[in-house]
C-alpha positions as CSV (number, residue, x, y, z in Angstrom):
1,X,-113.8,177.3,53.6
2,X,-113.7,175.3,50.5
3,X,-110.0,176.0,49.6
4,X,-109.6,174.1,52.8
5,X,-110.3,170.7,51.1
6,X,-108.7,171.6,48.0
7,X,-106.5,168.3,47.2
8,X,-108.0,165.9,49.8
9,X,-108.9,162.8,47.7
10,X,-112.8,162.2,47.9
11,X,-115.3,159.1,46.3
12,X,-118.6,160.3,45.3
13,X,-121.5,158.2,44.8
14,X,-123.5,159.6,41.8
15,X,-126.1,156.3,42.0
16,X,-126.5,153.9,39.7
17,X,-126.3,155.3,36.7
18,X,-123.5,157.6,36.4
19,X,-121.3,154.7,39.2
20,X,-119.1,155.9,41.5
21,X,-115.4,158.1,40.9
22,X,-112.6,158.9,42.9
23,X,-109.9,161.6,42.5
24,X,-108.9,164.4,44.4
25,X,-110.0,167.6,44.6
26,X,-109.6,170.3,42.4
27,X,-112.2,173.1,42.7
28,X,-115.4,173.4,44.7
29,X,-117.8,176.3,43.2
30,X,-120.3,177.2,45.6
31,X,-122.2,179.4,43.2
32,X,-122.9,176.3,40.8
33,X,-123.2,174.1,43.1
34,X,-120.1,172.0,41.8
35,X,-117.2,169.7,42.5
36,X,-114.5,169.2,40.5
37,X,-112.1,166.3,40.7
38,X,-108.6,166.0,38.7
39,X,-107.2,162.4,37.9
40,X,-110.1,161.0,38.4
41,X,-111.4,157.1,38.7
42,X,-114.6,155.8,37.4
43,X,-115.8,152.5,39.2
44,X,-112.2,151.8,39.9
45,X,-110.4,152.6,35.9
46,X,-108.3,155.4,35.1
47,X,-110.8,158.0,33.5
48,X,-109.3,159.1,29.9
49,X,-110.0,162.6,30.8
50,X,-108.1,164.7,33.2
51,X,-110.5,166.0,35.3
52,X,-114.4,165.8,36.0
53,X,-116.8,168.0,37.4
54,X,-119.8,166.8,38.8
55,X,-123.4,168.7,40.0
56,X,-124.5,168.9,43.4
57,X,-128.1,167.3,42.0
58,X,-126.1,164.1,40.4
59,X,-124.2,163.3,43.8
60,X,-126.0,161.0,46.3
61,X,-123.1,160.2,48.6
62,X,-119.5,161.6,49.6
63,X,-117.0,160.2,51.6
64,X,-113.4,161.1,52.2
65,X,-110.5,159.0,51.5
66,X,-107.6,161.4,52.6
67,X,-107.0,164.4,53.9
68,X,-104.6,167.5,52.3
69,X,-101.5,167.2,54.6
70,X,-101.2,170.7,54.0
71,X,-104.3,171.7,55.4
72,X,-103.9,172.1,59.4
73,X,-106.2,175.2,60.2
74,X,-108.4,174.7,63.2
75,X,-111.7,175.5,61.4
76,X,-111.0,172.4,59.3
77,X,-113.3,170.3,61.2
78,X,-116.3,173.1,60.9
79,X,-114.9,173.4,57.4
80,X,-115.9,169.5,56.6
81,X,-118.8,169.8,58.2
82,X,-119.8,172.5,55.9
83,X,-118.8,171.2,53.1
84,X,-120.4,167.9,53.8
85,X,-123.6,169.5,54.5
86,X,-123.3,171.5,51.0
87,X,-122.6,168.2,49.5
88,X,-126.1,166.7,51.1
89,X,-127.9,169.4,50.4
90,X,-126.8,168.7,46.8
91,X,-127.8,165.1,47.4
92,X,-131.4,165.6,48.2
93,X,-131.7,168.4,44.8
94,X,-133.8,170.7,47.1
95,X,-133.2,174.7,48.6
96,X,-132.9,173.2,51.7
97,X,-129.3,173.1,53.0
98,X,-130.0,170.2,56.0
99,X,-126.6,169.1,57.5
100,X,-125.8,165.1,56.5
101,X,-125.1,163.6,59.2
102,X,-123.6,160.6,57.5
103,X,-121.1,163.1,55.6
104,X,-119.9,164.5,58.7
105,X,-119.1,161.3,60.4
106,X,-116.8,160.5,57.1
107,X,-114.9,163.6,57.7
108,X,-114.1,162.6,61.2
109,X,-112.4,158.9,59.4
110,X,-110.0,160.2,56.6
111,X,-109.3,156.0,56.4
112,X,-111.8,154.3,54.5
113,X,-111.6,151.3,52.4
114,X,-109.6,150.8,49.7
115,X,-111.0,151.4,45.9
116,X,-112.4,148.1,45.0
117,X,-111.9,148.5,40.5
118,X,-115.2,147.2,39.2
119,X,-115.7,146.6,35.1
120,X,-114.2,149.6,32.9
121,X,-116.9,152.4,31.8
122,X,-117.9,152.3,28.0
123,X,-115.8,155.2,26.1
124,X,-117.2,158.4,25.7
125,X,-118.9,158.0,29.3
126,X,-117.6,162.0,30.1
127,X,-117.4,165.1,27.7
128,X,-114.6,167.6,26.5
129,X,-114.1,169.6,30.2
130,X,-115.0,166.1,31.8
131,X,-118.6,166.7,33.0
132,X,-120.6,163.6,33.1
133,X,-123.2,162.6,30.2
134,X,-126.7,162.8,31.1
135,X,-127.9,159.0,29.6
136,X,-124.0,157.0,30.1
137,X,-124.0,153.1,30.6
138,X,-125.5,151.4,33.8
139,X,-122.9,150.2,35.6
140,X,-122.8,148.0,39.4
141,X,-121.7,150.3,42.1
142,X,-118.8,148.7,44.5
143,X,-117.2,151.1,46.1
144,X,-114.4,151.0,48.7
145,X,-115.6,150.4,52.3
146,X,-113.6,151.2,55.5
147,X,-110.4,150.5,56.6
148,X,-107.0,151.9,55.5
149,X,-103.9,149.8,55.9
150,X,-104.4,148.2,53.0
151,X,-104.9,151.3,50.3
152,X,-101.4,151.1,50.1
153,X,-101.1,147.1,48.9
154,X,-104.0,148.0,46.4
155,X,-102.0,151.0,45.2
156,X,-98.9,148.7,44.6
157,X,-101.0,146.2,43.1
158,X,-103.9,148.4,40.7
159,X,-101.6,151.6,40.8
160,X,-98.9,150.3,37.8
161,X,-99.9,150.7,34.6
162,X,-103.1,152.5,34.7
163,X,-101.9,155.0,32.3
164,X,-101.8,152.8,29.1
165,X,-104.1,152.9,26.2
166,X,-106.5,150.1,27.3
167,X,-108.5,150.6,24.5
168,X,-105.9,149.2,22.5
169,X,-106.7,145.3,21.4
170,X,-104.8,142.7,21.5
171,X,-103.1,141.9,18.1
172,X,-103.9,138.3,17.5
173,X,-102.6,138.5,13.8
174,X,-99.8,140.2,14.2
175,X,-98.3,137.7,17.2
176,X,-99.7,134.8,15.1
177,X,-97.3,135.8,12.1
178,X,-94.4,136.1,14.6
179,X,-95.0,132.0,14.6
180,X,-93.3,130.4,12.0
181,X,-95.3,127.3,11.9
182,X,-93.6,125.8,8.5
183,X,-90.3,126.0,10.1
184,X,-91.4,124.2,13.2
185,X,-92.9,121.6,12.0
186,X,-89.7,120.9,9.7
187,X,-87.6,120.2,12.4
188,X,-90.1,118.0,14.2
189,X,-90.5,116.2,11.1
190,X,-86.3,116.2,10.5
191,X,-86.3,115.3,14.2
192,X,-88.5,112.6,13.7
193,X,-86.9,110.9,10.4
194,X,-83.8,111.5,12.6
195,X,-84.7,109.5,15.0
196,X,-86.3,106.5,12.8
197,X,-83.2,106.0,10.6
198,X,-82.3,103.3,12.7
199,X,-84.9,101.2,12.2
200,X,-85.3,98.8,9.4
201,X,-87.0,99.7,6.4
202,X,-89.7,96.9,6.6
203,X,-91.2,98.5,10.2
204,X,-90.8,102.0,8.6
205,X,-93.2,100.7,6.1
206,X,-95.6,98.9,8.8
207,X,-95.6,102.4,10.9
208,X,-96.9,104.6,7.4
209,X,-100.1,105.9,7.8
210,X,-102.8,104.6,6.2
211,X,-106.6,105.8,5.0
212,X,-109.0,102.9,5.8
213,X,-112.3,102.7,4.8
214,X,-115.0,102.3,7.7
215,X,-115.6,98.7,6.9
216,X,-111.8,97.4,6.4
217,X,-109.8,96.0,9.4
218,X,-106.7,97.8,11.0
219,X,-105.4,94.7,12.0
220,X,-103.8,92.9,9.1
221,X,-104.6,89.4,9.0
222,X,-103.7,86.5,7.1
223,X,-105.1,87.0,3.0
224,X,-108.4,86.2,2.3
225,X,-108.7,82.7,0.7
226,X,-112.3,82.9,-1.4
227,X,-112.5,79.6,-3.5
228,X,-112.3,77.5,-0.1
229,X,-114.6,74.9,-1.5
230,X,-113.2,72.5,-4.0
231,X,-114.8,69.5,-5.4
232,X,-114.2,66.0,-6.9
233,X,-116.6,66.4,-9.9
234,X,-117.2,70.2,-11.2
235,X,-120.6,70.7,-12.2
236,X,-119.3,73.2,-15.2
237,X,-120.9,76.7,-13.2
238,X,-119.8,78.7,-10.3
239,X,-121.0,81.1,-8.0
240,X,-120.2,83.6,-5.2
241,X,-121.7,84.5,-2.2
242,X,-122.2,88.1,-0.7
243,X,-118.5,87.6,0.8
244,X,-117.1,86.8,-2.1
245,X,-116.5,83.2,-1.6
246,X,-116.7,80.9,-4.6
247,X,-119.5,78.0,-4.3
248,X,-118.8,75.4,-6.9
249,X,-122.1,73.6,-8.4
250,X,-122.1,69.3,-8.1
251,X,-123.4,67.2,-10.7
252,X,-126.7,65.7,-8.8
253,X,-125.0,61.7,-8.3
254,X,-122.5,63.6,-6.4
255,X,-124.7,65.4,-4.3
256,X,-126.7,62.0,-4.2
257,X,-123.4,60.1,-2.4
258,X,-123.5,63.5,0.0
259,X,-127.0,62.7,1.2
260,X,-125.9,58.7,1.5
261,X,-123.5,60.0,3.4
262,X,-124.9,62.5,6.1
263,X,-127.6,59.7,6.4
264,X,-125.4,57.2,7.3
265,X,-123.6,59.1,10.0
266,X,-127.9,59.8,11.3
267,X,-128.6,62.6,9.9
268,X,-131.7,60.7,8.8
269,X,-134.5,61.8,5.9
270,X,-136.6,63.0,8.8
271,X,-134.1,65.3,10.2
272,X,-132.7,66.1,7.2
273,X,-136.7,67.4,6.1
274,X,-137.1,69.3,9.2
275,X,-133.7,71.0,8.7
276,X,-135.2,72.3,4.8
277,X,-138.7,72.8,6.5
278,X,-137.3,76.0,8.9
279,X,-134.6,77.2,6.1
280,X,-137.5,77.6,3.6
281,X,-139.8,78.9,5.8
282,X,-137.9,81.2,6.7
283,X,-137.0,82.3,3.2
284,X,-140.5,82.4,2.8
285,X,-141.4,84.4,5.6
286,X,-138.7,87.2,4.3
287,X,-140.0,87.1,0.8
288,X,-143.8,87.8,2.2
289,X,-142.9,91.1,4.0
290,X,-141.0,89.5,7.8
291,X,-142.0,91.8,10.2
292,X,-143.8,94.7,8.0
293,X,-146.5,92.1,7.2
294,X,-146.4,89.6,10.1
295,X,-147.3,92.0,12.8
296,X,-150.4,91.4,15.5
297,X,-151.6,95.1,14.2
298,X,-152.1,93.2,10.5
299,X,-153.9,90.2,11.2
300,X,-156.9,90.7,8.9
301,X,-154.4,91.1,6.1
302,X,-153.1,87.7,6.8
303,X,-150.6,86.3,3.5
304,X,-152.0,83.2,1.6
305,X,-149.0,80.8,0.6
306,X,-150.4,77.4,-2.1
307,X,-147.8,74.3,-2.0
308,X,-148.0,72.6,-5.0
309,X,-146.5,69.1,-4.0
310,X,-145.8,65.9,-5.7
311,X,-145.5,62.2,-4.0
312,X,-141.6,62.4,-3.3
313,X,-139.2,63.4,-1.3
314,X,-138.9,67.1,-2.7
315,X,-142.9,66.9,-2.5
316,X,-142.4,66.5,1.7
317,X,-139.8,68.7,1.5
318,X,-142.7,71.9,0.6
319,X,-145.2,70.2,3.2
320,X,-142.4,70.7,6.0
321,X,-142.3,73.9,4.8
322,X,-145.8,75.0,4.8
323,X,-146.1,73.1,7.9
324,X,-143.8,75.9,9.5
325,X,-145.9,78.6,7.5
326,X,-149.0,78.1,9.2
327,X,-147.3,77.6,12.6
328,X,-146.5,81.3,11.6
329,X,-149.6,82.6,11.4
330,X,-149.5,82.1,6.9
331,X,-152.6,81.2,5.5
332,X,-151.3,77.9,4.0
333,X,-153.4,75.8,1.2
334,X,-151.4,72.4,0.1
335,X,-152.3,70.9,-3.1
336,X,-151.8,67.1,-3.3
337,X,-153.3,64.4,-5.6
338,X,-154.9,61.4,-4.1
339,X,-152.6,58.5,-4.9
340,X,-152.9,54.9,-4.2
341,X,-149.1,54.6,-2.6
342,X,-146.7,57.5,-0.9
343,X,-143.0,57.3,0.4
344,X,-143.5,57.0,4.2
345,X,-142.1,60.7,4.5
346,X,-144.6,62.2,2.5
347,X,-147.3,60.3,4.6
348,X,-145.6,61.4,7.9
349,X,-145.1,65.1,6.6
350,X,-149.1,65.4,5.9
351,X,-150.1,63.9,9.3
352,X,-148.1,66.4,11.0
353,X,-150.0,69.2,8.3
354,X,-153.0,67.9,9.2
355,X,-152.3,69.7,12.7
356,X,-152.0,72.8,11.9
357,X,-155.0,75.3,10.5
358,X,-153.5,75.1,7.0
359,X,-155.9,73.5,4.4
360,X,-155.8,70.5,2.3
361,X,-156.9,70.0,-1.3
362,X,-156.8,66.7,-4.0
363,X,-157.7,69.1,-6.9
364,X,-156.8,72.1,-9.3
365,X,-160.9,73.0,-8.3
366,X,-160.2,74.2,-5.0
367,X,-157.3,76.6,-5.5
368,X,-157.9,80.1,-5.3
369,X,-159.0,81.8,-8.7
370,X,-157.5,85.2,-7.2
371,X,-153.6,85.5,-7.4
372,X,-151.8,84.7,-3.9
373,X,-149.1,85.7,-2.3
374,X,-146.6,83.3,-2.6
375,X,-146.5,80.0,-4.8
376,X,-143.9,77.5,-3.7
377,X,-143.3,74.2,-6.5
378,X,-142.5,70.8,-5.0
379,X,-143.8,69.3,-8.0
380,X,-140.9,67.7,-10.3
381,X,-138.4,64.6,-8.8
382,X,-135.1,64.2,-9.2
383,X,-135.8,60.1,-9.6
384,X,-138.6,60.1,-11.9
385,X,-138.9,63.1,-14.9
386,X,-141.8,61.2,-16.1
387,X,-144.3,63.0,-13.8
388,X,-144.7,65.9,-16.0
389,X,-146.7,63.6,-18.2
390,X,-149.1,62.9,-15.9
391,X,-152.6,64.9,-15.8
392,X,-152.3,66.3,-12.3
393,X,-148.9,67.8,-12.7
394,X,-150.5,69.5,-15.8
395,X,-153.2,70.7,-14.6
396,X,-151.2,72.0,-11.3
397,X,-148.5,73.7,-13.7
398,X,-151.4,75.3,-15.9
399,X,-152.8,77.1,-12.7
400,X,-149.6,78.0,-11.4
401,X,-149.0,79.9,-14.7
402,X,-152.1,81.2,-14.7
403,X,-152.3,82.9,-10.9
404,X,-149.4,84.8,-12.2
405,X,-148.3,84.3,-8.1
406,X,-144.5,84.6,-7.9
407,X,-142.8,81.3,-7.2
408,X,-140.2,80.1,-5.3
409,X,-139.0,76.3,-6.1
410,X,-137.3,74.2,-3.2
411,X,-134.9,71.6,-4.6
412,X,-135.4,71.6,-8.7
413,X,-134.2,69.1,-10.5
414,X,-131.4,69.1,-12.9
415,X,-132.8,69.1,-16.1
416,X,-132.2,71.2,-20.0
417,X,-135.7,71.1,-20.5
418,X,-137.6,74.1,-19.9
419,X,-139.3,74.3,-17.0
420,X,-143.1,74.3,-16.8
421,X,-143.3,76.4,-14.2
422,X,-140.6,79.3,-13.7
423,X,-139.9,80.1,-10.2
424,X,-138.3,83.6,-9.3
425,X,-136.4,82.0,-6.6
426,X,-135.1,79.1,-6.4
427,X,-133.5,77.1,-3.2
428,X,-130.8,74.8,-3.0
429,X,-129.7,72.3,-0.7
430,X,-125.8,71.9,0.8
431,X,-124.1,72.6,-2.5
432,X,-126.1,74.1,-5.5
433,X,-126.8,71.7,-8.7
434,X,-126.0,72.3,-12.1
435,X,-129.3,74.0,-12.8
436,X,-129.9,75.7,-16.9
437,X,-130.0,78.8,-17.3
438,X,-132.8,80.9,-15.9
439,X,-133.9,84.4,-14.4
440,X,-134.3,82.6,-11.1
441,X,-132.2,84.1,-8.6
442,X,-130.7,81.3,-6.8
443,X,-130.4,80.5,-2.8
444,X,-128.2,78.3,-0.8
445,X,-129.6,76.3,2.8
446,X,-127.2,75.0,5.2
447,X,-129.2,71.5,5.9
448,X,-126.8,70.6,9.0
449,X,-124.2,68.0,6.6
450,X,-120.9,67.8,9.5
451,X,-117.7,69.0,7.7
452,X,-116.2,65.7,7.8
453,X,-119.6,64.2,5.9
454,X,-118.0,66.2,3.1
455,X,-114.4,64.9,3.1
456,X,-115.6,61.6,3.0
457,X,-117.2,62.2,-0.7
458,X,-114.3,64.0,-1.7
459,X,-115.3,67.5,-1.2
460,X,-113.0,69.8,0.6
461,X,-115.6,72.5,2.5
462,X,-115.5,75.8,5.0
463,X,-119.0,76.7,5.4
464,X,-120.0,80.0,3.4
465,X,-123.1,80.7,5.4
466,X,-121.7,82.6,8.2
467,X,-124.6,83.5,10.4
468,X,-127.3,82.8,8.3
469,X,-129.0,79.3,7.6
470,X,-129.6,80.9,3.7
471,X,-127.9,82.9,1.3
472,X,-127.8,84.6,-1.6
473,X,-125.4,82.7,-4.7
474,X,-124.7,85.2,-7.8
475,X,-123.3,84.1,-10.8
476,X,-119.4,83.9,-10.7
């Protein structure tokens, strides 16, 4: 009875491990118990081998997918159903040879659903005669459902080509040397200097490319004109800021008209000591620490800043500043002598100080022995050199040097004498003076002087500050 089903075409479940296949039939050995199929499918690909044959213990289900035309005897039906039941018996792995009742209904519906081709089986999945392995790869089982009209679109579709190597891979190399790339981009580039002979040389030169650094401009702009400052009277040195820009130093009666000047037009002494009060602060501020020292976390590690100021102008200049100082949270001590008569900014400077929690002292005495922070020097004049002969400014200058504090000097005056006490910094006003030689590294304030206050002494000026209120001069 099982020659009767020789060449019908059969898919047998063999669970999830050894997947589903498909093929016809090619043998069925009763005394084995086994099934043999010949151009046979696994999970929907083309098996390498020619034919499989599978146990009746592996096989959990069986369904027919066509029928040998040939076959027309009229035990056929009793035929499927035995075979069917063979084919269940085989299913369950026991001696029992129960008729499926599932198999026979399949043999009663020779159109099923078509093949549905699933992922390819590893290589090696089947042996020499085409048996199955016992430990192949896991694979998902999708196999075809009912329904028959459409096996023959799947056939057209999946049914080309299925007997090529697909183990063969794809030959990246060898269709990546089939690509001529130096000869391609030739002829774009021949295409392209084609194209731009027309144009004139200077745009050919505009459209070159260009490396750039990250901090130079794309956009080409006008040349960069550094010495914009230019003055009347040269004070015989030069500097340059950050930028590049050339500052020009002013012999001290020049820089004396500027002041005449700017006060006219109202930028009075008042204003013009509030302006220098902030700048220096500030500078102050930075050279104490800024924010890594001013914080609310820090307050018991509060910096100590000593003013040593004179009866002057330059001496209200430093009590502006440390009036700003201990609005900042700075411990602030100002050192000024008791004298008889003041300039009326040095007295209004001090009533404002008085203000604030900074301290006030009249003698050398009640400065710190310990070294502070910061030491700023509004001792000297620019009017009257003579002070440095007086006991107060030497005693003042003798403590400064012996604190060992570093110093920053607001306003020094122009002088070839060596001075008594050597700042580190030193800060200018407007336009820098022609200062000797020293290791002080020397900073420029913008005091608020309109641009037009400086044509009217001569001086042709484009500020150099830029954002800042104060920066750095180097030596040109």
């Amino acid at each position: 009875m099982a020659a009767d089903w020789l060449g019908s075409v059969v898919s047998i479940n063999c669970g999830v491990t050894l997947g589903v296949y498909q093929g016809e039939v090619s043998s069925v050995d009763h005394a084995s118990q086994t099934i043999s199929l010949r151009q046979p499918f696994h999970n929907g690909v083309k098996c390498p081998v020619p034919e499989v044959t599978f146990s009746a213990i592996d096989i959990k289900e069986l369904k027919f997918l066509g029928i040998q035309n040939t076959v027309n005897k009229p035990s056929s039906g009793q035929g499927a159903a035995t075979e069917a039941s063979f084919m269940s018996a085989g299913r369950n792995g026991q001696s029992n040879k129960s008729t499926h009742s599932h198999a026979t209904s399949n043999s009663s519906h020779p159109n099923n659903a078509p093949i549905t081709i699933l992922r390819r089986a590893p290589a090696g999945s089947f042996n020499s005669r085409g048996t199955s392995q016992a430990t192949p790869r896991k694979t998902s089982v999708r196999n075809g459902g009912a329904g028959g009209p459409l096996r023959s679109k799947n056939d057209e579709c999946f049914g080309d080509g299925t007997n090529e190597d697909l183990d063969t891979d794809f030959d990246f190399e060898g269709n990546l040397a089939l690509f001529d790339k130096a000869a391609v981009f030739s002829q774009i580039d021949g295409t392209s200097s084609h194209s731009n002979r027309a144009q004139h040389p200077s745009t050919q030169a505009e459209q070159k490319l260009q490396s750039y650094r990250h901090d130079e401009n794309i956009l080409e702009g006008k040349p960069v004109i550094y010495r914009q400052i230019t003055v009347p009277q040269h004070g015989g040195k030069e500097y340059c800021t950050d930028s590049g820009l050339v500052v020009p130093s002013v012999p001290y009666k020049l820089h004396k008209r500027l002041l005449a000047a700017a006060e006219r037009w109202g930028l009075s002494v008042e204003r013009r000591l509030e302006a220098i009060g902030v700048c220096s602060c500030q500078m102050a501020l930075t050279l104490l620490g800024g924010p890594n020292r001013l914080t609310p976390k820090n307050v018991h590690q509060r910096p100590t800043v000593v003013l040593l100021c004179g009866p002057h102008v330059q001496g209200a200049q430093g009590i502006s500043c440390g009036r700003h100082l201990a609005n900042h949270e700075v411990e602030v001590i100002l050192f000024l002598p008791n004298f008889v008569k003041t300039q009326e900014s040095v007295t209004s400077e001090v009533s404002l100080y008085s203000r604030t929690s900074g301290k006030q002292v009249a003698s050398v005495k009640d400065l710190p022995v310990s070294p502070v922070d910061l030491l700023i020097n509004c001792l000297d004049c620019h009017e009257n050199p003579l002070l440095r002969e007086q006991s107060w400014y030497q005693s003042a200058a003798d403590w400064a040097n012996q604190n060992r504090a570093p110093v920053l000097g607001i306003d020094p005056p122009v002088s070839e004498q060596h001075q008594t006490v050597e700042a580190k910094w030193t800060l200018s006003l407007g336009l820098p003076l022609t200062l000797a030689e020293r290791e002080s590294r020397v900073y420029l304030c913008d005091i608020g002087i309109p641009k037009q206050v400086y044509q009217e002494v001569g001086i042709s000026y484009h500020s150099p500050f830029g954002c800042k209120f104060v920066i750095p001069l180097h030596p040109a």
